[in-house]
N, C-alpha and C positions, 0 to 999 in steps of 0.2 A: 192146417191142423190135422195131426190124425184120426183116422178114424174113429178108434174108440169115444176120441172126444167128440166128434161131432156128435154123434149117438146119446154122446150125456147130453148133448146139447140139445139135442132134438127130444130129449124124455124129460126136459125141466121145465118146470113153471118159465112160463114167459116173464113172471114179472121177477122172476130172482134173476135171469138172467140183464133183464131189463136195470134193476138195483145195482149188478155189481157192474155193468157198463158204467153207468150215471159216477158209482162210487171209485172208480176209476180213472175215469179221463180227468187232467190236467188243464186246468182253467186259462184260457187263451194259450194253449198251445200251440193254434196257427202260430203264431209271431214268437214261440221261442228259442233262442239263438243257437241251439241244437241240433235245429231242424236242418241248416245247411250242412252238419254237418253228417248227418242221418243221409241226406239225401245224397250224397257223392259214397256209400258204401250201399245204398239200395239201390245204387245204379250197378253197384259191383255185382251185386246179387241177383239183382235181373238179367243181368249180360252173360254171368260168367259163374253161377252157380254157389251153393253156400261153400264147398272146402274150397273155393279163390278166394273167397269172403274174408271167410276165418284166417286163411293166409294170411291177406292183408290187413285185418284185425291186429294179429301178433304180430305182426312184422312196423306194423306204424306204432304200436306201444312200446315195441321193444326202442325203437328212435327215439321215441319222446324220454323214456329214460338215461336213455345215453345221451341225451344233450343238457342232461342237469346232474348237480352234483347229489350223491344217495343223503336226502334228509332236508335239505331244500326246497321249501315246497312251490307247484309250480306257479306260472303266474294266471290269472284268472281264466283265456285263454286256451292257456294249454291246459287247466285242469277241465275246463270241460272239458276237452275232447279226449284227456284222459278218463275220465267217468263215461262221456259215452263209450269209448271202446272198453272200456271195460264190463257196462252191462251187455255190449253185442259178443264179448268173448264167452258172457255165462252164459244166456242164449244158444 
């Protein structure tokens, strides 16, 4: 986090920030089918920094579109992992 934020972090009521955790987390998120695929790009991220990240972000979406035809929608599958790489691209 940066800094500024910690600072807000550290000047706010505990229980708002307590509130917007709770209002937050995703219910049995251990066990959701994302998470494998979350964890083979936070290994990128830890090993090899955020811009190889992001490389590898654009470069595995940019595949997944070239392997279907424009309008096609994908198959259950590949759209996760198209939605996850798309919220670590806004990120």
């Amino acid at each position: 986090m940066s800094a500024r934020f910690t600072d807000f972090c550290r000047s706010c009521d505990s229980s708002i920030l307590e509130r917007a955790t709770t209002a937050t987390k995703i219910k049995d998120f251990e066990q959701h089918e994302c998470l494998p695929i979350l964890r083979s790009y936070a290994t990128i991220l830890d090993n090899e920094g955020l811009q190889v990240l992001w490389h590898h972000v654009v470069q595995d979406r940019a595949k997944l579109q070239a392997q279907f035809k424009s309008g096609q929608p994908f198959p259950p599958d590949v759209s996760l992992k198209d939605k996850v790489l798309r919220i670590l691209d806004y990120l």
